[in-house]
C-alpha positions as a Markdown table, in Angstrom:
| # | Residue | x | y | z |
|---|---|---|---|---|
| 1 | Unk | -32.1 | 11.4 | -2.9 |
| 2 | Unk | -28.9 | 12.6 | -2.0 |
| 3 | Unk | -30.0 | 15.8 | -0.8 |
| 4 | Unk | -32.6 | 14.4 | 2.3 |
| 5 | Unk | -30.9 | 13.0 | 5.4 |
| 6 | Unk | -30.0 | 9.4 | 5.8 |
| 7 | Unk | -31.4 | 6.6 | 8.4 |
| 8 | Unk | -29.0 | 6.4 | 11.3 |
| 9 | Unk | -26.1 | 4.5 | 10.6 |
| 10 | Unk | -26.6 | 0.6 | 11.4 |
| 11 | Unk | -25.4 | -0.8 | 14.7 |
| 12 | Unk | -23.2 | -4.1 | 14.0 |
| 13 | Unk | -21.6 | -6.7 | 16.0 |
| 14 | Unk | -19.6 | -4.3 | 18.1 |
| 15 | Unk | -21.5 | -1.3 | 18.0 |
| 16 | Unk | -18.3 | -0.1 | 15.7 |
| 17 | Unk | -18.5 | 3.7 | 14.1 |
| 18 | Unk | -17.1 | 3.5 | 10.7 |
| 19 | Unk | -15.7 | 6.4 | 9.0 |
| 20 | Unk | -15.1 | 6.9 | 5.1 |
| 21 | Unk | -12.6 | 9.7 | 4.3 |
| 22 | Unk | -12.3 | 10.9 | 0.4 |
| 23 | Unk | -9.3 | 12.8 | -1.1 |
| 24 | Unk | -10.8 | 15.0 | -3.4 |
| 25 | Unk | -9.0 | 16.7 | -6.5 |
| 26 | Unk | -10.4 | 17.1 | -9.6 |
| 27 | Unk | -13.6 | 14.7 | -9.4 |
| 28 | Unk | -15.9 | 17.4 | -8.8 |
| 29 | Unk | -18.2 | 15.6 | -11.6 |
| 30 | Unk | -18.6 | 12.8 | -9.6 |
| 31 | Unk | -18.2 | 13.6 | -6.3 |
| 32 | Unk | -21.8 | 13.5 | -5.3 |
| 33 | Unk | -22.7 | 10.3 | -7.1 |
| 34 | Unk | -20.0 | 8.6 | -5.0 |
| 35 | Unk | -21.3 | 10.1 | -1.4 |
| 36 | Unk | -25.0 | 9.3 | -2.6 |
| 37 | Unk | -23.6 | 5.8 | -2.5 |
| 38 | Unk | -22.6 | 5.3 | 0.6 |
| 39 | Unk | -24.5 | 3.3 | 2.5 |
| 40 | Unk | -26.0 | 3.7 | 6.3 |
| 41 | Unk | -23.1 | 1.1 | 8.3 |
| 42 | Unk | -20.9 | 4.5 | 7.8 |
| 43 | Unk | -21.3 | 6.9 | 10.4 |
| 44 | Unk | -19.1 | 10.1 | 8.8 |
| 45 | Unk | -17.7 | 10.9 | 5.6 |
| 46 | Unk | -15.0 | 13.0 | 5.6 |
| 47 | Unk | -14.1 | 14.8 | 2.1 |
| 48 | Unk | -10.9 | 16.7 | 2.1 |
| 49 | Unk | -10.5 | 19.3 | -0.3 |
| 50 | Unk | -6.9 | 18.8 | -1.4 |
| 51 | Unk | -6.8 | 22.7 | -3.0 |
| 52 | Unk | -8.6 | 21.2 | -5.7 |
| 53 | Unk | -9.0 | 23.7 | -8.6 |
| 54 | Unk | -12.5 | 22.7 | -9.2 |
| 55 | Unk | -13.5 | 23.5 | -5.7 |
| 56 | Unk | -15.2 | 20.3 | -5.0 |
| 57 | Unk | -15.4 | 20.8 | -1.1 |
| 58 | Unk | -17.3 | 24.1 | -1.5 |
| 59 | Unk | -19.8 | 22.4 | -4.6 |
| 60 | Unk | -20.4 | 19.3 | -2.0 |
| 61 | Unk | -21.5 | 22.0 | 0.8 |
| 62 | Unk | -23.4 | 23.8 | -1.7 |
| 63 | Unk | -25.1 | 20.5 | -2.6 |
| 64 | Unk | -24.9 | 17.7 | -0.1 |
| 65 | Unk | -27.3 | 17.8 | 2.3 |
| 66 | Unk | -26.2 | 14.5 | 4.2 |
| 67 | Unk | -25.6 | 15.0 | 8.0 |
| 68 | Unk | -22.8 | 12.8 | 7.5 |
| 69 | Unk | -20.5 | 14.5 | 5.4 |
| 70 | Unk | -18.2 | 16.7 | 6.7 |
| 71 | Unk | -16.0 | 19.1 | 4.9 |
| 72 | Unk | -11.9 | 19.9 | 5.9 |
| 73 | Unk | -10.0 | 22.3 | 3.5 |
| 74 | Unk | -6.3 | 21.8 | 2.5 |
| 75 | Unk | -4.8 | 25.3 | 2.9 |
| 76 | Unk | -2.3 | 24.3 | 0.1 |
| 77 | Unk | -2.2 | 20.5 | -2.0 |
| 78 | Unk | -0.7 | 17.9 | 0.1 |
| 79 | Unk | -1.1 | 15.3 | -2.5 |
| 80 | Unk | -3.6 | 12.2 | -2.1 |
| 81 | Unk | -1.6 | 10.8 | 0.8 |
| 82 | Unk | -1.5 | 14.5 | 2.3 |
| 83 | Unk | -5.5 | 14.9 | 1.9 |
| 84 | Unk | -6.0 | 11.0 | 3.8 |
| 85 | Unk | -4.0 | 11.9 | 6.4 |
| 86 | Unk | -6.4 | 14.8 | 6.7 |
| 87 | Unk | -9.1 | 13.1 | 7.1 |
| 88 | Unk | -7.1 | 10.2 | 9.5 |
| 89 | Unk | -6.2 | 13.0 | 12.1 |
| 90 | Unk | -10.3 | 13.8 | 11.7 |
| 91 | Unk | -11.2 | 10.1 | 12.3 |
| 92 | Unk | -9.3 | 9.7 | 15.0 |
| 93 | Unk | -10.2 | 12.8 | 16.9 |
| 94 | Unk | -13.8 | 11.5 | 16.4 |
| 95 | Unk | -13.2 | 8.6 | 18.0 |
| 96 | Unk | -14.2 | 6.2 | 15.4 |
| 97 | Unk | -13.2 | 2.5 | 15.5 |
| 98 | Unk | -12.3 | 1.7 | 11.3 |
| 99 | Unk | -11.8 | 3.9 | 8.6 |
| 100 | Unk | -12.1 | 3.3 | 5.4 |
| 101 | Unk | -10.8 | 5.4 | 2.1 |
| 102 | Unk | -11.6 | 5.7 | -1.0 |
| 103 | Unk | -11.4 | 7.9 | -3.8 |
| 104 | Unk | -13.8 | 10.2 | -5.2 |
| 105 | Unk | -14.2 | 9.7 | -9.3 |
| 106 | Unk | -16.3 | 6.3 | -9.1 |
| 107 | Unk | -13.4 | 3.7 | -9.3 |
| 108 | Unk | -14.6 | 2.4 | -6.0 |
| 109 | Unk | -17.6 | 0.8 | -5.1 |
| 110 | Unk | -19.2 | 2.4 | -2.1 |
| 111 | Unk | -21.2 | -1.1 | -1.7 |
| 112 | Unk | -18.0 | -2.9 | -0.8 |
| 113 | Unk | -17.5 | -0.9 | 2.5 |
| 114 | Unk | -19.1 | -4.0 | 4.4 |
| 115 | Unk | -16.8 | -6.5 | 2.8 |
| 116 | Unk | -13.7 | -4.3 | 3.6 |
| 117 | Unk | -14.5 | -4.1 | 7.3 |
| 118 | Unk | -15.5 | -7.4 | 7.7 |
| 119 | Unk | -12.3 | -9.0 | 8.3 |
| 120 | Unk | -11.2 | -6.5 | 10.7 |
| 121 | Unk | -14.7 | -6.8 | 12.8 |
| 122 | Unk | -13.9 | -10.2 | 12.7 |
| 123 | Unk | -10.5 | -9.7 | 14.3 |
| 124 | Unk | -8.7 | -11.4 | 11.1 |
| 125 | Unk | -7.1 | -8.5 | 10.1 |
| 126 | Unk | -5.8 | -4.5 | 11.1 |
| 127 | Unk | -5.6 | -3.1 | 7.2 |
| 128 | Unk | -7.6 | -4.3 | 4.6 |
| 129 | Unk | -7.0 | -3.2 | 0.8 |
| 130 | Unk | -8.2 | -3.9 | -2.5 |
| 131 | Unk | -6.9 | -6.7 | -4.8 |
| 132 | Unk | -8.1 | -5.8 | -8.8 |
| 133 | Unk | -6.2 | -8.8 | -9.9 |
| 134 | Unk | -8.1 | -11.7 | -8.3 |
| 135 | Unk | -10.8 | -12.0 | -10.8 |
| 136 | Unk | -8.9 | -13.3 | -13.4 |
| 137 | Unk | -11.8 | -11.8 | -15.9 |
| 138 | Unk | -10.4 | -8.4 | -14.9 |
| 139 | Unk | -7.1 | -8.6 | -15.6 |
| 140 | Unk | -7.6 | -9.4 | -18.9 |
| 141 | Unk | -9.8 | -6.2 | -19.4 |
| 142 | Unk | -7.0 | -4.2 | -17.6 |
| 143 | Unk | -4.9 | -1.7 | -20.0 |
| 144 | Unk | -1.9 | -3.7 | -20.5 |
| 145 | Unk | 0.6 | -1.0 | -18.9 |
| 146 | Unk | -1.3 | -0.7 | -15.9 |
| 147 | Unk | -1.0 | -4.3 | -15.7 |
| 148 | Unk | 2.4 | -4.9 | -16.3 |
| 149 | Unk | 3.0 | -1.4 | -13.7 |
| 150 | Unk | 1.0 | -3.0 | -11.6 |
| 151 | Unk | 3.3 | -6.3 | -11.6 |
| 152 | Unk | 6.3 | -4.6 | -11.1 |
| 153 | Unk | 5.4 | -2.2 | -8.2 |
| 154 | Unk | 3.5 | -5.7 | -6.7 |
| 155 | Unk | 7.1 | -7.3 | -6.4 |
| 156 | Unk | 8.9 | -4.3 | -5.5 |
| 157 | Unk | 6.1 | -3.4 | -2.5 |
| 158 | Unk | 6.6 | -6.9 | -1.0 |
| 159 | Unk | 10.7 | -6.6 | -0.6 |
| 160 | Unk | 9.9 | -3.5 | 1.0 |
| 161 | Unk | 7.0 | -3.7 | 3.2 |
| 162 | Unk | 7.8 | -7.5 | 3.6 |
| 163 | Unk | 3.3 | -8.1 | 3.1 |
| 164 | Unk | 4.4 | -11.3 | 0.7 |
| 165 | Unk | 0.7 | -12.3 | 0.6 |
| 166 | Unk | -0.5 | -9.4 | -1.0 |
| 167 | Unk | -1.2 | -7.9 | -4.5 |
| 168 | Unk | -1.7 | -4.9 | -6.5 |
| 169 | Unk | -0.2 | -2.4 | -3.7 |
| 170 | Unk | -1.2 | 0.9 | -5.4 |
| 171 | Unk | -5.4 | 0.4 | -4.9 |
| 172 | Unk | -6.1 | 3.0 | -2.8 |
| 173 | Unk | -9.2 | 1.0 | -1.6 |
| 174 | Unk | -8.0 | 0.2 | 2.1 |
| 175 | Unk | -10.1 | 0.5 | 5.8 |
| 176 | Unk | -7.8 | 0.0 | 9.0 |
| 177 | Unk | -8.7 | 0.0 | 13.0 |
| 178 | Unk | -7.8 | 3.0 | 14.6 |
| 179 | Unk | -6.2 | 0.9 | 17.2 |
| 180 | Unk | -3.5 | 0.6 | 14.8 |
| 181 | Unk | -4.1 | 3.9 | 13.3 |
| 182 | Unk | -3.1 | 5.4 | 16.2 |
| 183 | Unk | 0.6 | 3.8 | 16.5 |
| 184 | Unk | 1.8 | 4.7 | 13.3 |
| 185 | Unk | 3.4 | 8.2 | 12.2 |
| 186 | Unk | 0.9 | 9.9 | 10.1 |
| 187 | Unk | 3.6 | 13.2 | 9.8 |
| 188 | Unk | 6.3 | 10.6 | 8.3 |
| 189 | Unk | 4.0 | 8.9 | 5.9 |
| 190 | Unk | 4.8 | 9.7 | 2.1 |
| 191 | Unk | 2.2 | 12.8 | 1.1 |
| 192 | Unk | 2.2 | 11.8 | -2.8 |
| 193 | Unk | 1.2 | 8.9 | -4.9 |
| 194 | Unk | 3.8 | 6.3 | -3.0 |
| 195 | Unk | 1.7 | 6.7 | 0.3 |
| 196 | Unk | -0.5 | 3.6 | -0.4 |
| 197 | Unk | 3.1 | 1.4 | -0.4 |
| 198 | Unk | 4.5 | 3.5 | 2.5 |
| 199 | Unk | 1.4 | 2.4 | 5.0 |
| 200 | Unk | 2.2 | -1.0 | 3.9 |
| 201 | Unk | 6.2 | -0.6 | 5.1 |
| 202 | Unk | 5.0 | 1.3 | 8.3 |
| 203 | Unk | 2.0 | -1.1 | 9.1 |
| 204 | Unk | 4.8 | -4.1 | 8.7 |
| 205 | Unk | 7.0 | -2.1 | 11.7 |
| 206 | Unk | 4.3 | -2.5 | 13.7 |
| 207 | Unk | 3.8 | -6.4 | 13.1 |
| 208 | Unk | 0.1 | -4.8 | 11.7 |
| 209 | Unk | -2.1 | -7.9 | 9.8 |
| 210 | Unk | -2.8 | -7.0 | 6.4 |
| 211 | Unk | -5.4 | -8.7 | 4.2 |
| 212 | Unk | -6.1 | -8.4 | 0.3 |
| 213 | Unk | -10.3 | -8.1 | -0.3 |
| 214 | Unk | -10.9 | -8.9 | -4.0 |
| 215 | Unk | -12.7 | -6.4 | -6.1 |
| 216 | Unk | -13.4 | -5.6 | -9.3 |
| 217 | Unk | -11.4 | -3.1 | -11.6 |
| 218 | Unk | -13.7 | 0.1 | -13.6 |
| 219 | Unk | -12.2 | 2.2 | -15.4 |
| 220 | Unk | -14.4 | 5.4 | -17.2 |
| 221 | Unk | -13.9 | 8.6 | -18.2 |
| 222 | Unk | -11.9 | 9.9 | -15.3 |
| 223 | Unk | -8.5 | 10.6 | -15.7 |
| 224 | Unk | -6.0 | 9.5 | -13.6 |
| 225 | Unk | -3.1 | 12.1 | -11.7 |
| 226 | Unk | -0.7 | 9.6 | -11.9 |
| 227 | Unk | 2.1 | 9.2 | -14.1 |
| 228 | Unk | 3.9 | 6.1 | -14.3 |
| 229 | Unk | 6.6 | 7.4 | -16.4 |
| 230 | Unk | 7.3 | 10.3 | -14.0 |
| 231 | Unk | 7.3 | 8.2 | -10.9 |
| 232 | Unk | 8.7 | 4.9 | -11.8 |
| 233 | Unk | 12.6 | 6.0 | -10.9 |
| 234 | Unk | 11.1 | 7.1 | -7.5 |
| 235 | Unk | 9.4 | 4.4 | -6.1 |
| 236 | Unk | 11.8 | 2.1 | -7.1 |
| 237 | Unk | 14.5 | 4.4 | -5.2 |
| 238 | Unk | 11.8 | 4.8 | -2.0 |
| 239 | Unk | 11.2 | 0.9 | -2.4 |
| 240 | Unk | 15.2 | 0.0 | -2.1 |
| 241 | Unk | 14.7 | 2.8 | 1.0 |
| 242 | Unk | 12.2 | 1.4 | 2.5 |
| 243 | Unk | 13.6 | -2.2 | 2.4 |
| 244 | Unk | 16.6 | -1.3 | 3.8 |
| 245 | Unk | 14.9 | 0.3 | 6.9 |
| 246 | Unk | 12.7 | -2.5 | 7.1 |
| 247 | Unk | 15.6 | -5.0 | 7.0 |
| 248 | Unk | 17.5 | -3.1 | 9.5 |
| 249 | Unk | 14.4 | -3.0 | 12.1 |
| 250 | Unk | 13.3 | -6.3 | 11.9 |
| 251 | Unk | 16.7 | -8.2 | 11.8 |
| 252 | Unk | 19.3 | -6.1 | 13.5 |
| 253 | Unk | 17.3 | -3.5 | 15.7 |
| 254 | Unk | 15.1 | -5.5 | 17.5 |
| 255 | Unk | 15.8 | -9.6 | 17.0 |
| 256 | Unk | 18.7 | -11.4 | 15.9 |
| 257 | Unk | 17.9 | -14.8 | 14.1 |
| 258 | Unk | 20.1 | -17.0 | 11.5 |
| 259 | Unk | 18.3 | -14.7 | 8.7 |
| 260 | Unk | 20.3 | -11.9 | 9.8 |
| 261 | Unk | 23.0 | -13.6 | 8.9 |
| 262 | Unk | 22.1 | -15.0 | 5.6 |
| 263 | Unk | 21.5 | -12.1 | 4.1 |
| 264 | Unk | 24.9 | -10.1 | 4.5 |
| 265 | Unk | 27.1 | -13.2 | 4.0 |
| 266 | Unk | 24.7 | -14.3 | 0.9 |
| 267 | Unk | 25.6 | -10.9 | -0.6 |
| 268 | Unk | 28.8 | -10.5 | 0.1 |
| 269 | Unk | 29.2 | -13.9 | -1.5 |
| 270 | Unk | 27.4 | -13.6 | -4.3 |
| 271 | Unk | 29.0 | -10.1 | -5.1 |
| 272 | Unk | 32.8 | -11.5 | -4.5 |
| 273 | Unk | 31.9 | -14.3 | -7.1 |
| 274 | Unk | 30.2 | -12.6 | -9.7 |
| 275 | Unk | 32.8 | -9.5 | -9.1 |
| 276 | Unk | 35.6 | -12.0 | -9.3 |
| 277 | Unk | 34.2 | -13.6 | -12.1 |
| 278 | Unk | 33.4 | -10.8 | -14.4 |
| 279 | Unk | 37.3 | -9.7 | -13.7 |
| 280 | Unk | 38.6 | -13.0 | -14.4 |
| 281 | Unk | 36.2 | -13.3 | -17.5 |
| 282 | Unk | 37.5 | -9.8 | -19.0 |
| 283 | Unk | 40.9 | -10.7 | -18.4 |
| 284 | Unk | 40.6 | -13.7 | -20.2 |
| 285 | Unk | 39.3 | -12.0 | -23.3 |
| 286 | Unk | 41.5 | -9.5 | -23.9 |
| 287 | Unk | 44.9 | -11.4 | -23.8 |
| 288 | Unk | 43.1 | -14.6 | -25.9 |
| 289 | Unk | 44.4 | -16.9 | -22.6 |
| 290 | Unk | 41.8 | -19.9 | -21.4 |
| 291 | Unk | 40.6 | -19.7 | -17.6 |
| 292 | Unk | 41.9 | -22.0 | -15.3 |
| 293 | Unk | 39.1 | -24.4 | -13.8 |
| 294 | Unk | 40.1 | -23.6 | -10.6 |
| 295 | Unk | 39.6 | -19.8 | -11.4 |
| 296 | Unk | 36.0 | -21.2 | -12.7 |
| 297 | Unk | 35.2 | -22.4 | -9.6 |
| 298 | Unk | 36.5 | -19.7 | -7.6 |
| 299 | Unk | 33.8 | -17.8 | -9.3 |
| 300 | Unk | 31.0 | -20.2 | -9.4 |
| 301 | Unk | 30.9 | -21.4 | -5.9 |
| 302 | Unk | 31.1 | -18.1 | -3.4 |
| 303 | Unk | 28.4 | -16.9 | -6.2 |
| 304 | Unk | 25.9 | -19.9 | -6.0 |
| 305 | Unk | 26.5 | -20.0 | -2.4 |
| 306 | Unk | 25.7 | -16.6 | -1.8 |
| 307 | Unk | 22.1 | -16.9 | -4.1 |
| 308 | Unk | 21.5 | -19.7 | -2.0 |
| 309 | Unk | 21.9 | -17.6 | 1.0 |
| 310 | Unk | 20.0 | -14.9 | -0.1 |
| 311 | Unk | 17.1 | -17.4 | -1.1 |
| 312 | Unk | 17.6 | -18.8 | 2.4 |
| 313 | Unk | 16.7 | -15.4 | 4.0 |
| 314 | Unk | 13.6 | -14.6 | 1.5 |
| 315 | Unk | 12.3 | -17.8 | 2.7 |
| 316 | Unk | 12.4 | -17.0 | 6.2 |
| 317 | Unk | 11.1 | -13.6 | 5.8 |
| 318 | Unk | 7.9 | -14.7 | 3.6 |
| 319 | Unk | 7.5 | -16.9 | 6.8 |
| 320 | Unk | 7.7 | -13.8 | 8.9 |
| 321 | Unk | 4.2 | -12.4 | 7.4 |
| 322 | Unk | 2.3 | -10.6 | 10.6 |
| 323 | Unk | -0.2 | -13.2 | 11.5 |
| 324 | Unk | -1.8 | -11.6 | 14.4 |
| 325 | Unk | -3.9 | -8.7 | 14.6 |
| 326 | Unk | -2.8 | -6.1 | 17.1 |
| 327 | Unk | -6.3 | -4.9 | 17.4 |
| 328 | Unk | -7.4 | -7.8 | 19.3 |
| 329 | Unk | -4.2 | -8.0 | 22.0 |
């Protein structure tokens, strides 16, 4: 029963403590349901009360009896990202060796803590995350706009974080070693909804192996915070950020290869040509006159030149993926 004390957590390979830390806003319905579910391999839960109008910190210390769970109140509402960071700082100061996060309104299976540490106990990985799209019997019972959402942020997350090999960037399903934890700069991370695709840019910075842990999509009653509509324009303009950054400290900052050459020359190239062409094209059409062939290919090769440069790069940086866990250096 969720109100009589638990077995002591179980000791593993390593004798590792794992942590769970849950933003809480809003899911004061299901709350306890989700902390009843966690199983003994967790050590402490940390639920952070992001100024949730429903209170749910003060109903889960008026009706959680587990040893395990421990309670921190957001003065004001950071925002999900705000609220994990929370509990991060917590984790850390506790000494704890993996934390895992997930949310609070029953969209994550408590049982699949195991399978998300795994990997990192096993020294293949630093950050593990959820991947809903795997099973291919759940994408075709996922609402079609979270899918095609889903799609798009997938492709923009891996220009900017440069995590190729991974899907579905916005599950908030994740565990990382506090080894890793440590190094990166909580304060800087995104507070809000893009914080999940931040980690991902930051963990790449740090050279940080990342691996995708299928699961399966389940969608209730809840209702979700997030509004695609209202935060489409700014991921897309923290994406194009975030690439740039990344581009900048991988390529210029701290290593020089033959990519960092491909990739300015490709664009400069390719926006000369189609620039050129465009010009050349509307000049054309308004005075009735034929384009010279030479004019043509004056166009047509700086511009496939310069695609082929920038393909050239993309090539090399897919083959940059992190493939080394820092964890175990």
């Amino acid at each position: 029963m969720l109100g009589s004390a638990r077995a002591e957590p179980m000791t593993n390979l390593f004798d590792w403590r794992v942590a769970v830390v849950i933003p809480c806003y809003r899911v004061k319905k299901h709350i306890l349901n989700v902390l009843a579910a966690i199983g003994a391999e967790v050590a402490l839960i940390y639920v952070v009360d992001d100024k949730c109008p429903e209170e749910t910190g003060k109903f889960v210390l008026e009706h959680c009896k587990d040893p395990r769970v421990l309670v921190r109140f957001n003065p004001t509402n950071l925002g999900v990202g705000g609220a994990v960071m929370v509990g991060y700082q917590a984790a850390l100061a506790d000494q704890v060796h993996v934390v895992v996060k997930i949310d609070g309104d029953e969209q994550m299976d408590p049982a699949l803590i195991e399978r998300f540490i795994q990997p990192i106990r096993n020294g293949a990985a630093d950050y593990t995350k959820g991947n809903r799209f795997f099973n291919l019997n759940n994408v075709r019972n996922m609402p079609g706009l979270r899918l095609f959402g889903n799609a798009g942020l997938s492709f923009l997350n891996k220009l900017s974080s440069g995590y190729w090999d991974i899907f579905d960037p916005t599950n908030g399903y994740t565990a990382i070693h506090t080894d890793v934890l440590r190094e990166l700069p909580l304060e800087k991370i995104s507070q809000r909804y893009f914080f999940e695709s931040d980690m991902l840019f930051r963990l790449n910075l740090l050279k940080a192996v990342v691996v995708d842990v299928p699961m399966d999509a389940k969608y209730g009653d809840e209702q979700s915070n997030l509004k695609i509509s209202k935060v489409a324009g700014e991921f897309v303009v923290k994406h194009a950020r975030n690439f740039c950054k990344r581009v900048f400290y991988n390529y210029y900052l701290r290593d020089l290869s033959l990519a960092s050459i491909e990739l300015p020359l490709g664009l400069l190239m390719f926006m000369f040509g189609t620039s050129f062409g465009l010009l050349q094209w509307w000049y054309a059409a308004s005075n009735d006159l034929a384009t010279p062939a030479g004019t043509v290919m004056l166009s047509a090769l700086p511009t496939l030149m310069g695609l082929q440069l920038i393909l050239a790069f993309l090539a090399y940086d897919i083959g940059s993926v992190p493939r080394t866990p820092r964890h175990f250096k």
